[in-house]
C-alpha positions as CSV (number, residue, x, y, z in Angstrom):
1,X,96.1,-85.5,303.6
2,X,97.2,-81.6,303.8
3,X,98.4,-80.2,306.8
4,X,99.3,-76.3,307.3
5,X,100.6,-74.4,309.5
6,X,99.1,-70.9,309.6
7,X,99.6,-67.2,312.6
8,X,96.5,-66.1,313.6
9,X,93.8,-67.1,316.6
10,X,91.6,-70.0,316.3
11,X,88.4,-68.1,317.4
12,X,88.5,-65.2,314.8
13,X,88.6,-67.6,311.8
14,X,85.8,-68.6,309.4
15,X,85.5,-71.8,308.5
16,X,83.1,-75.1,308.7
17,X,84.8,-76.7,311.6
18,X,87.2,-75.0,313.8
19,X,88.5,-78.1,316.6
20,X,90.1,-76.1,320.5
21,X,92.2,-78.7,321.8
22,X,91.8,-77.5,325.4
23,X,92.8,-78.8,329.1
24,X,90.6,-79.3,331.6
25,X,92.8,-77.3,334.3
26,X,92.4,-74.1,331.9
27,X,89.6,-72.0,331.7
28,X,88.1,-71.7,328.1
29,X,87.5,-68.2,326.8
30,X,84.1,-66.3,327.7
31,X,83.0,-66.5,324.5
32,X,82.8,-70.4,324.5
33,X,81.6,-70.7,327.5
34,X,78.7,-68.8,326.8
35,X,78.0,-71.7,324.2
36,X,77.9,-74.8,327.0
37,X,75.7,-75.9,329.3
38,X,76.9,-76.8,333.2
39,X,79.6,-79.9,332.8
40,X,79.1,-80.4,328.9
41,X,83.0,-79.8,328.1
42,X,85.3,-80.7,331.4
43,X,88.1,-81.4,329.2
44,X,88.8,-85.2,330.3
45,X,91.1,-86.8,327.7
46,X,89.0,-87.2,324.5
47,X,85.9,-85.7,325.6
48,X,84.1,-83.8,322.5
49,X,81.8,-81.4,322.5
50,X,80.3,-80.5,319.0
51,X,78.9,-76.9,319.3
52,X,76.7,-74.4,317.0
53,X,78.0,-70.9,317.3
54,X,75.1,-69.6,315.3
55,X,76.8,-66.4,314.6
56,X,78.3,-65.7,317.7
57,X,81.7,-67.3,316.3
58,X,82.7,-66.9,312.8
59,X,83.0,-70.9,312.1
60,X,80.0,-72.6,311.6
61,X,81.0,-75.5,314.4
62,X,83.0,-75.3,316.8
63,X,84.6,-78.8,318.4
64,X,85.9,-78.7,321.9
65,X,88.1,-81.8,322.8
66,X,89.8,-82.2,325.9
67,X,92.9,-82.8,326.3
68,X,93.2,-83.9,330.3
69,X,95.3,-82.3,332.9
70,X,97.6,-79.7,331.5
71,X,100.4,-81.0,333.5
72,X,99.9,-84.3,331.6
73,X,100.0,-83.4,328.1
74,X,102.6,-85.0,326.0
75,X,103.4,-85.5,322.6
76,X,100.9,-88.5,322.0
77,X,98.5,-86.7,323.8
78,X,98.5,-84.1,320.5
79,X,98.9,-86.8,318.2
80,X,95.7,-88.7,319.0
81,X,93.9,-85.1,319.9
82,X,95.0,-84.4,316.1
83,X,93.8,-88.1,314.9
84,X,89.9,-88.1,316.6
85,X,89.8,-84.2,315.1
86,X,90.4,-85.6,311.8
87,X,88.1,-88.5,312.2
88,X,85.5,-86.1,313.4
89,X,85.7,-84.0,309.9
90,X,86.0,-86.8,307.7
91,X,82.5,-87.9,309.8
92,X,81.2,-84.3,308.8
93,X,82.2,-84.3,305.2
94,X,84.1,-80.6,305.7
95,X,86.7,-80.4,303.3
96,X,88.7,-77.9,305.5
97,X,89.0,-77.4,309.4
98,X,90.7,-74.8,311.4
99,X,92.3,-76.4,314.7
100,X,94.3,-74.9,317.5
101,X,95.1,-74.6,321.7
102,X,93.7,-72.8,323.6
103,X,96.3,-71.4,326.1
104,X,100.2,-71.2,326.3
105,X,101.6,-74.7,324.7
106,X,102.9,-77.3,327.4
107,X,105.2,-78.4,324.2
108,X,107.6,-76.6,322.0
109,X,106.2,-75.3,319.1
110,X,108.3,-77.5,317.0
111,X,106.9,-80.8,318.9
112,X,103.7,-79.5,318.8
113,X,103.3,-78.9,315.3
114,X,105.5,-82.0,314.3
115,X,102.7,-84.3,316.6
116,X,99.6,-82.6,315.2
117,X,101.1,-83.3,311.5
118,X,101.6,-87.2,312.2
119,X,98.5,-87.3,314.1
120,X,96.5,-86.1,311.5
121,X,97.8,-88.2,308.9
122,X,97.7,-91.2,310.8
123,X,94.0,-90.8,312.4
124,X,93.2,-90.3,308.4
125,X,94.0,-93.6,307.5
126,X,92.3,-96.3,306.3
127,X,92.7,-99.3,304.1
128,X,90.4,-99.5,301.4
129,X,92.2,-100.3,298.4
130,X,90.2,-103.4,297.5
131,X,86.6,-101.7,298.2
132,X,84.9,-101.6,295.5
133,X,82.0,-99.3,296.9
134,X,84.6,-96.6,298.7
135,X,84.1,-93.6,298.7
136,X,86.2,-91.6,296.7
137,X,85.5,-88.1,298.9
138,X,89.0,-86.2,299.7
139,X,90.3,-86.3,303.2
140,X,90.0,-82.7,305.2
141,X,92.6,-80.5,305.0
142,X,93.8,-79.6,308.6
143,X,95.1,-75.6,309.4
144,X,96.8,-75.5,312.5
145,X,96.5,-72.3,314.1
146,X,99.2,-71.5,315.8
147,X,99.2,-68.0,316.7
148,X,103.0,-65.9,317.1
149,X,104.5,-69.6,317.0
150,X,103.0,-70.5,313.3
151,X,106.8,-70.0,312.1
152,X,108.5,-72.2,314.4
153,X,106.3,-75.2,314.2
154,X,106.1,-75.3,310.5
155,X,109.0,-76.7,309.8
156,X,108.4,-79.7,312.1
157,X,104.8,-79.9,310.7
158,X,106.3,-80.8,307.4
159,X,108.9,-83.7,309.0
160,X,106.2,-84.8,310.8
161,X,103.8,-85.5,307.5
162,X,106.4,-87.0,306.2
163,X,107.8,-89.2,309.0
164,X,103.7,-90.1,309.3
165,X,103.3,-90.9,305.2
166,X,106.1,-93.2,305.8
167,X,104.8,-94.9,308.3
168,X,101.5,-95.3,306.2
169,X,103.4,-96.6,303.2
170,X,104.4,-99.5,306.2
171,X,100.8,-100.1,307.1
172,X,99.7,-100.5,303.2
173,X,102.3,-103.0,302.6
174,X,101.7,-105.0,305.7
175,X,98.1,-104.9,304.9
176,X,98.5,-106.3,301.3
177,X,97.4,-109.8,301.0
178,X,99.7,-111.7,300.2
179,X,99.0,-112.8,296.6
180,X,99.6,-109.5,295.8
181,X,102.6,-108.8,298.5
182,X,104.9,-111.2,297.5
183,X,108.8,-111.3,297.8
184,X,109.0,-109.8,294.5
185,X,106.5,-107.7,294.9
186,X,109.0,-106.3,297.7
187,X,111.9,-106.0,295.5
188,X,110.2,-104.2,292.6
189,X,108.7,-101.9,295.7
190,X,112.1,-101.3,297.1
191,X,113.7,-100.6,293.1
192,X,110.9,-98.0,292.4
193,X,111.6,-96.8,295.7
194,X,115.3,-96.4,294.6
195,X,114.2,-94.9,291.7
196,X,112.2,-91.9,293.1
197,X,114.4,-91.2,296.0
198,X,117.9,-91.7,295.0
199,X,118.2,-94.9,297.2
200,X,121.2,-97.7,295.3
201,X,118.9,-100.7,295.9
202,X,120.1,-103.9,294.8
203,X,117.6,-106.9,294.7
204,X,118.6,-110.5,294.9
205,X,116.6,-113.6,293.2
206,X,117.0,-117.5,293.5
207,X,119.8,-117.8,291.2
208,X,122.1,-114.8,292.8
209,X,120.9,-116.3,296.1
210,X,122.2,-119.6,295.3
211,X,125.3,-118.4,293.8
212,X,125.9,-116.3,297.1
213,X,124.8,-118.9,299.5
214,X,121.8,-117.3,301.1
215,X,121.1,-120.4,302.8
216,X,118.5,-119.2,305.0
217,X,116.3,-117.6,303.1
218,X,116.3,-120.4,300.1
219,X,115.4,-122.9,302.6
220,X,112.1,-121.1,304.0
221,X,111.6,-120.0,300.8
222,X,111.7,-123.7,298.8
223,X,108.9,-125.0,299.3
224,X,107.1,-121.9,297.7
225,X,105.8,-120.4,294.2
226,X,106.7,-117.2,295.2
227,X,110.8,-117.3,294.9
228,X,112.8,-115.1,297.9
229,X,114.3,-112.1,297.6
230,X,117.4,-110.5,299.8
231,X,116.8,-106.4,299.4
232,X,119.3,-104.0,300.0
233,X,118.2,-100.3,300.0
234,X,121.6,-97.7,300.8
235,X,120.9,-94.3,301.8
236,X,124.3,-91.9,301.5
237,X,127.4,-93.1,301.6
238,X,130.3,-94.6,304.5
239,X,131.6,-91.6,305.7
240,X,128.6,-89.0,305.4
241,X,127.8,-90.1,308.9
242,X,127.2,-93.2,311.0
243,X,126.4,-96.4,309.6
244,X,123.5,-97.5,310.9
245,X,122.3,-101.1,309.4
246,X,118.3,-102.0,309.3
247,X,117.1,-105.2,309.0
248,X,113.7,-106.8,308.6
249,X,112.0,-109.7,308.5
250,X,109.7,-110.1,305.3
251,X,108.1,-113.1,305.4
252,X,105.0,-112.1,303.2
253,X,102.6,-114.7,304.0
254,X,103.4,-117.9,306.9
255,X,101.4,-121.0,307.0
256,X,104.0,-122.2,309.2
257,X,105.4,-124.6,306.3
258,X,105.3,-128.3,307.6
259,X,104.8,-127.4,311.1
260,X,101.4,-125.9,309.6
261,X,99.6,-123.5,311.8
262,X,96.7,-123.3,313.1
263,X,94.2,-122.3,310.4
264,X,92.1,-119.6,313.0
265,X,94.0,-116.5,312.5
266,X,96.1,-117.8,309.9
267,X,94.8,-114.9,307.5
268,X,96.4,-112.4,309.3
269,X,100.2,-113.9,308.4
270,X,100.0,-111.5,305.1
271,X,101.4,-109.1,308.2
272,X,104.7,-111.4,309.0
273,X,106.7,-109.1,306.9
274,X,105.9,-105.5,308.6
275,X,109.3,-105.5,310.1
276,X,110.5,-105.1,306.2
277,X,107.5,-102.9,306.1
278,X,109.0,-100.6,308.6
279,X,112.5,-100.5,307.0
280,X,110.7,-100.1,303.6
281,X,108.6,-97.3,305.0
282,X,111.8,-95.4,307.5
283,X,114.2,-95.5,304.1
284,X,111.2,-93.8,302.4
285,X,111.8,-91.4,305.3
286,X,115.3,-91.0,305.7
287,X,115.5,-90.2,301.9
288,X,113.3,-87.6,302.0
289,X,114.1,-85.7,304.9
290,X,117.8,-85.8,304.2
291,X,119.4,-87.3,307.2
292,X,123.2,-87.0,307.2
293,X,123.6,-90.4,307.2
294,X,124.5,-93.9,306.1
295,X,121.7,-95.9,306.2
296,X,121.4,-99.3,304.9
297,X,117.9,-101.0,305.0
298,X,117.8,-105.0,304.2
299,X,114.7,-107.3,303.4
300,X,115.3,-110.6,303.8
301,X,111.9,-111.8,301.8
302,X,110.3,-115.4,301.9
303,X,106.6,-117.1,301.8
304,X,106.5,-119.9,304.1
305,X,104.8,-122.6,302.4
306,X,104.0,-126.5,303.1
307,X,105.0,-128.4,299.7
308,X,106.7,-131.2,298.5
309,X,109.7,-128.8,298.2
310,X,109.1,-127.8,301.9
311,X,111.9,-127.2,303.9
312,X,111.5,-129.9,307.2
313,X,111.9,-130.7,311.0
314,X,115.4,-131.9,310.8
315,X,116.9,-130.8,308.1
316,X,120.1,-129.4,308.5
317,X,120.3,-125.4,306.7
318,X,123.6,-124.1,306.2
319,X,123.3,-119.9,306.4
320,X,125.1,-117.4,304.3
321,X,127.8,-117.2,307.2
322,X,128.6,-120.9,307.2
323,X,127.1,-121.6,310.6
324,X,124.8,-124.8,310.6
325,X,120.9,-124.7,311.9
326,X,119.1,-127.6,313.1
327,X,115.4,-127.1,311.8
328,X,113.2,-128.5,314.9
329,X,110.0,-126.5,313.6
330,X,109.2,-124.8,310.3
331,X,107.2,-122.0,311.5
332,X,110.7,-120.5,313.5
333,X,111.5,-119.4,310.3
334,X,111.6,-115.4,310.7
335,X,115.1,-116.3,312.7
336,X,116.8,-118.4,310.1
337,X,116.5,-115.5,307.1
338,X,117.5,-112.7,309.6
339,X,120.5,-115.1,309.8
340,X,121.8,-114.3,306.3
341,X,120.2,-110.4,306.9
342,X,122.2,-110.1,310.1
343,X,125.3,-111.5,308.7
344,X,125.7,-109.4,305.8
345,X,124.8,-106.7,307.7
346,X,128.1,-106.5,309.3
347,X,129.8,-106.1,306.1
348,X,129.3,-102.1,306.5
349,X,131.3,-102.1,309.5
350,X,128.3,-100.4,311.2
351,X,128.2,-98.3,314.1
352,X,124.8,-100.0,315.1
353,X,122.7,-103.2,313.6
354,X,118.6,-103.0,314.5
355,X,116.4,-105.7,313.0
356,X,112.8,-105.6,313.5
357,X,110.6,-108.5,313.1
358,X,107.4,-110.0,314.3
359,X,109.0,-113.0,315.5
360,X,107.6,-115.0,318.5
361,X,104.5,-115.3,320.0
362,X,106.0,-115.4,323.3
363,X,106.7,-111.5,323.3
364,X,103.1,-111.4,322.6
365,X,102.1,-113.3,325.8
366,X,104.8,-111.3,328.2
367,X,103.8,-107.9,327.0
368,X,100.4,-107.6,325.0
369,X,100.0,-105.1,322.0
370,X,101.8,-102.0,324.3
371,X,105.3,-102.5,324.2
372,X,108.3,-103.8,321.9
373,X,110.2,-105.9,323.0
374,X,114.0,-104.7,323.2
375,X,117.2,-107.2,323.2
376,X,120.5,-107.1,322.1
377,X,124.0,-106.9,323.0
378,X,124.9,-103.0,323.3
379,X,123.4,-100.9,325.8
380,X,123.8,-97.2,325.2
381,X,122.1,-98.6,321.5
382,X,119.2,-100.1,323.7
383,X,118.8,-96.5,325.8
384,X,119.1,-95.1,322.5
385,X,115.9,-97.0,321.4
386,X,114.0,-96.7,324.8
387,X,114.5,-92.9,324.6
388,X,113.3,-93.1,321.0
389,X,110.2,-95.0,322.0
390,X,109.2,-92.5,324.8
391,X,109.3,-89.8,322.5
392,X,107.5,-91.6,319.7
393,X,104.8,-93.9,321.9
394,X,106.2,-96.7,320.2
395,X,107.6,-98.0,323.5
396,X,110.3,-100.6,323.9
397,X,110.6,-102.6,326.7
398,X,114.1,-104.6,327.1
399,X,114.4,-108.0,328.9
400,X,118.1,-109.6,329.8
401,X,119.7,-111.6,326.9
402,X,122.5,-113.0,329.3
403,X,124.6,-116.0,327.7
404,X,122.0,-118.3,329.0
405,X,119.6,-118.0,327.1
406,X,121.9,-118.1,324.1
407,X,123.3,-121.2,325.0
408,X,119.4,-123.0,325.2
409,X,120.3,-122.1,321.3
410,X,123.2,-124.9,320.8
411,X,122.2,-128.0,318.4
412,X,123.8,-131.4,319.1
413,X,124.2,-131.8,315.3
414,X,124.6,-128.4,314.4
415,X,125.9,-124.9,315.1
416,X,122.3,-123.9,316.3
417,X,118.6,-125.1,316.7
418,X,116.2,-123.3,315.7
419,X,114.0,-122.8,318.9
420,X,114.9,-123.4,322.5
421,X,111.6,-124.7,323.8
422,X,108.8,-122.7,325.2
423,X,110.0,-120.7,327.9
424,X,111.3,-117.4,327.5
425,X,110.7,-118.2,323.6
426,X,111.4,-114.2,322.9
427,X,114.5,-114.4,324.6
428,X,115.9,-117.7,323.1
429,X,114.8,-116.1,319.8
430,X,117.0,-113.3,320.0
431,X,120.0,-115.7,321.8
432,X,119.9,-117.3,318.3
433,X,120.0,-114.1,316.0
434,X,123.1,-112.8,318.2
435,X,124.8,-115.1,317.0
436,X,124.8,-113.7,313.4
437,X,125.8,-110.0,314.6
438,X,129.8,-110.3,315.2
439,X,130.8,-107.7,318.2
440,X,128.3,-104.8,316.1
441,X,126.3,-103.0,318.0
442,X,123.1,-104.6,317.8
443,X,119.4,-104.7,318.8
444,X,116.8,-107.1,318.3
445,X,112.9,-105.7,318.0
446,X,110.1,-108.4,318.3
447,X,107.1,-106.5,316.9
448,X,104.7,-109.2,317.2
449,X,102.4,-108.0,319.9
450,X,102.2,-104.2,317.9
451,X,102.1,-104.7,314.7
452,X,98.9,-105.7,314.4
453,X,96.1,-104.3,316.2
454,X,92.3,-105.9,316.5
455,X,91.0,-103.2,318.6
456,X,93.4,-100.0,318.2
457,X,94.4,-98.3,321.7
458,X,95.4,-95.0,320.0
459,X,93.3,-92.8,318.6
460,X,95.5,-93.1,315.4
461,X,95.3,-96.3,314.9
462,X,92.9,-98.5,313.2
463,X,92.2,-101.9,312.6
464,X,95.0,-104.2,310.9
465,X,98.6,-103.2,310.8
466,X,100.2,-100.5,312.6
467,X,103.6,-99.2,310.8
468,X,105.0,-99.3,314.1
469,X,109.1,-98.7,314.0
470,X,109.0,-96.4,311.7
471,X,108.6,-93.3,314.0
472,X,110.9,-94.8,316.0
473,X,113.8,-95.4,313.8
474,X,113.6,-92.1,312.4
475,X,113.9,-90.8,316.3
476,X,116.5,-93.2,316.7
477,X,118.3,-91.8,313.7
478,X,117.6,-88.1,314.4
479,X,119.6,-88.8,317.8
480,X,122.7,-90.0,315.9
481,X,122.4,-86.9,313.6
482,X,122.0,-84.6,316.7
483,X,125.2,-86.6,318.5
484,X,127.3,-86.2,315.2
485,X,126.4,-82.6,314.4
C-alpha cells in the first residue's frame, strides 16, 4: 500500500475518512466533542468510534480510536493503532484516508512515522493469492498528518514501508504451500532477489552438495522429490562494516520423514521454513535501505519426506564439518541442516552468527505464541537482540544454555545425537547447534511458537504466518550501524 507523510492539521482536511488516534487522558478538541454522545469515545486501547460530521468537519467521517493512557503509548501501540485504521478503510472501500494525533506526540516524530508506516502495511495484509473470487479493489492509501513534524518523520515513514514490505515478502513465502515453495523454489527466489538488489547469491544443488559434503542437508533431503538447496545471499563486502552472518532454517514442507507426524496440523508444516523466510525477507531489507554493512544471509533448504530413500532412526550422518550425528528421530531435522548453515557460517570470520528457525515444540509449550526464544553463547549479542525485540514487539526471551544441557547432546556412537529427550527439548536443541558455531558470536532463535499465528494478538497480524525476525534483525542491524558510525 501507499503511505505519505504530509504538514498540515488533521481536522481541516477534506477527505472520506479522516482516523484521530487519541488518548484517553487527553481532552479531544471542542469541535469533536460536540459530535459524541456521554461515554461513546473514552479512548481505551482500540476503542472506535465511527462519526458523521455532516458538515461540521470537512471529511465526510471521522474515526476516533483510542489509544489508552498517554503515559503508555509505545511504538506498537501506533503500529496496531495504524493496522485496525487500515482495516477500518479497506472495510469502507475509501481509497484515501487522512490520519493523525491529536495532541503533542509521546514518541519522536521519526518513531512515530516509521510505526504508523509498518503498521499500515502490515494490518493491510492478506493472503489471497490462490482465491479465485478476490477482490481485486486497491488497498487505501494512508496520509499521515503530521502537523510542523511532517519533515522529520518522513524519512522514517519510508524505512518503515520498507522494513514492513520485507517482512510481508516473509509472510508470502512462509504461506506458500509447499508444492509451490520448494527448495528450488527458494533458490530461484533468492537469485531473482540478487538480481534486483545487487545481492552475489550463490545457490547450491545435489551435485555441488555432494561434491562439498553438505551432509546434513542431503540426508533430510534424500528421501524427497524436491532436491535441497544451501543459499547464500552477501550483502556488501568484508570490511564495509561488521560481518554479521544469518542463518535459517528452510525446511519447506515436514512430514516428519520416518518418524511421521501426526497427520492433525500437519498442513501447516509448509511454514517450517519462515526462519529462511525471515532472512529472505531482512536481506530484501538490508539491500534496500543501504545498511553499511556485511551481511551474509544462508538458506539451508530441505523437504522432509518419508520414502524408501528416507533418511532413518540410526543412521549415522556425517555434517559438512566432519562431526558425526546419531539420527534418534527424523522429524529433529531443522538441527542437522543448520549444522552445515552454522558451520560455513563461520567461514566469514563474523563478528556475530544469528540463525532463526522454528525448531522445537518445546519452546512452544514454555512460552506460547508471545515471545522468542533467545540462546546462545555471547551475551552483549543476546542484549543486543532483547533490546531489538523491545523496540520492535518481536520479543525474545533467553533461557540458560550452560554446558549441561549441551552435554544431554553427546551420542555413544557418534559426535552428537540428534535430540536429548523431552525435557528442556529447546534448550538441548540449541546445546546441539553450538556446537557448529566455533568461538563466533552466536544466537540461536526458536520461532516456533510466533511464527504462526491461529488467532493473531496484534492488530497487525492475521491468520497464518507472521514474518516475525524480520523487524527485528533489521533493529538488530541498525544497532551495529549506529555503534560503528
Amino acid at each position: 500500500m501507499e503511505c505519505e507523510v504530509q504538514s498540515g492539521e488533521l481536522l481541516t482536511v477534506a477527505s472520506d475518512l479522516a482516523v484521530m488516534l487519541y488518548a484517553e487522558d487527553e481532552a479531544l478538541p471542542p469541535s469533536v466533542v460536540e459530535l459524541c454522545e456521554a461515554g461513546d469515545a473514552t479512548g481505551r486501547f482500540k476503542q472506535q468510534t465511527l462519526l458523521y460530521p455532516r458538515g461540521v468537519l470537512p471529511m465526510r467521517r471521522l474515526l476516533l480510536l483510542g489509544m489508552g493512557k498517554r503515559s503508555s503509548i509505545t511504538a506498537d501501540t501506533v503500529r496496531q493503532a495504524a493496522a485496525l485504521a487500515v482495516q477500518r478503510a479497506q472495510e469502507l472501500k475509501v481509497a484515501t484516508y487522512h490520519i493523525g494525533y491529536n495532541g503533542n506526540l509521546p514518541l519522536t516524530p521519526a518513531v512515530f512515522g516509521q510505526a504508523f508506516a509498518e503498521g499500515s502495511e502490515l494490518g493491510a495484509y492478506r493472503y489471497t493469492r490462490y482465491k479465485s473470487d478476490r477482490e481485486e479493489t486497491p488497498t487505501p492509501r494512508a496520509i499521515l498528518q503530521a502537523g510542523s513534524d511532517a519533515e522529520a518523520a518522513v524519512v522514517s515513514a519510508r524505512r518503515g514501508q520498507v522494513i514492513a514490505r520485507a517482512a510481508t515478502f516473509a509472510r508470502d513465502l512462509a504461506n506458500g504451500p509447499g508444492n509451490e515453495v520448494t527448495p528450488a523454489f527458494l533458490g530461484q527466489t533468492a537469485l531473482e532477489l540478487g538480481e534486483r538488489l545487487g545481492l552475489k547469491v550463490t545457490v547450491l544443488d545435489k551435485p555441488q552438495l555432494i561434491e562439498q559434503g553438505f551432509g546434513g542437508i542431503l540426508a533430510v533431503g534424500q528421501g524427497s522429490a524436491n532436491e535441497p538447496r544451501f543459499i547464500v545471499m552477501e550483502y556488501g563486502t568484508a570490511g564495509q562494516g561488521p560481518t554479521i552472518c544469518l542463518v535459517g532454517k528452510g525446511i519447506t514442507f515436514d512430514t516428519g520423514g520416518i518418524s511421521i507426524k501426526p497427520a492433525e496440523r500437519m498442513d501447516d508444516m509448509k511454514m517450517d521454513m519462515s526462519g529462511a523466510a525471515a532472512v529472505l525477507g531482512t536481506m530484501q531489507a538490508v539491500a534496500e535501505l543501504q545498511l553499511p554493512l556485511h551481511v551474509v544471509g544462508i538458506v539451508c533448504a530441505a523437504e522432509n519426506m518419508p520414502s524408501g530413500t528416507a533418511y532413518r532412526p540410526g543412521d549415522i550422518v556425517r555434517t559438512l564439518s566432519g562431526k558425526t550425528i546419531e539420527v534418534l528421530n527424523t522429524d529433529a531435522e531443522g538441527r542437522i541442516v543448520l549444522a552445515d548453515g552454522l558451520f560455513y557460517a563461520q567461514r566469514y570470520q563474523p563478528a556475530a552468527i544469528v540463525d532463526l528457525a522454528t525448531l522445537t515444540g518445546a519452546i512452544m509449550v514454555a512460552l506460547g505464541p508471545h515471545a522468542i526464544g533467545l540462546m546462545g553463547n555471547n551475551q552483549e549479542l543476546a542484549n543486543r537482540l532483547i533490546a531489538a525485540g523491545e523496540a520492535t514487539a518481536e520479543r525474545v526471551w533467553q533461557l540458560p544454555l550452560w554446558d549441561e544441557y549441551r552435554d544431554a547432546m553427546k551420542s555413544d556412537i557418534a559426535d552428537l545425537k540428534n535430540t536429548g529427550g523431552r525435557y528442556g527439548g529447546a534448550i538441548t536443541a540449541a546445546g546441539f547447534l553450538a556446537a557448529f558455531v566455533g568461538d563466533y558470536p552466536w544466537a540461536h532463535l526458536d520461532i516456533a511458537g510466533t511464527a504462526w499465528v491461529d488467532k493473531p494478538t496484534r492488530a497487525y497480524q492475521s491468520r497464518g504466518a507472521t514474518g516475525i525476525g524480520v523487524r527485528l534483525l533489521v533493529e538488530l542491524l541498525q544497532g551495529y550501524v549506529e555503534k560503528s558510525a
